[in-house]
Phi, psi and omega in degrees: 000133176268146180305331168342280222304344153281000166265324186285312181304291187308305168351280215286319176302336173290328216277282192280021190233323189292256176352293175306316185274000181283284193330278192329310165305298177342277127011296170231049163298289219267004185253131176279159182241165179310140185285339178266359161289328168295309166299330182283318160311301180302055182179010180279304184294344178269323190280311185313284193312326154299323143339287211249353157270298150021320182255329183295294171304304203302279196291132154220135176086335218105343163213169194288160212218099174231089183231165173301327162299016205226073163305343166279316165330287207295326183294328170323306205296312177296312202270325181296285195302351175284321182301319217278328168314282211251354149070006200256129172286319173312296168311296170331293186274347135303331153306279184339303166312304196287327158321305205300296194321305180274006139259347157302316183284312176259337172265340188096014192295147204221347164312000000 
């Protein structure tokens, strides 16, 4: 690969990471929206962050693994009632962490 073509390549990669989310800002910073486009924008960042933790709890290998062996499921659960408690993100990735460890410290867990 030449450098162009590693220039040219990043470029397209800024492009394409860049644009959907500038154009949008962009776009409707200064126009108000409908209150169900809003509430529906409000459930998005709740949609991703599930996307993409999920698969980590669910899945192991590729399929689903909903067993008493399955240390991040167990820790989920204890980690679910703190967000729902304390409503705190800090609280939230601290329960969560600190669960993973001592399960990882006390079953020997290697998930």
């Amino acid at each position: 690969m030449t450098n162009l073509d590693f220039a040219l390549c990043t470029f397209g990669m800024i492009l394409g990471t860049a644009l959907p989310r500038v154009l949008p800002m962009t776009l409707l910073a200064d126009r108000p929206m409908p209150p169900g486009v809003r509430r529906w924008l409000s459930f998005v960042p709740a949609a991703i962050l599930s996307a993409l933790v999920a698969p980590d709890i669910f899945l192991h290998d590729g399929a689903l693994f909903l067993s008493m062996d399955n240390m991040f499921l167990l820790a989920a659960l204890p980690t679910i009632l703190v967000a729902w408690k304390t409503r705190s993100l800090f609280a939230t990735l601290a329960a969560g962490m600190i669960l993973v460890a001592l399960g990882r410290l006390l079953l020997g867990g290697s998930l």
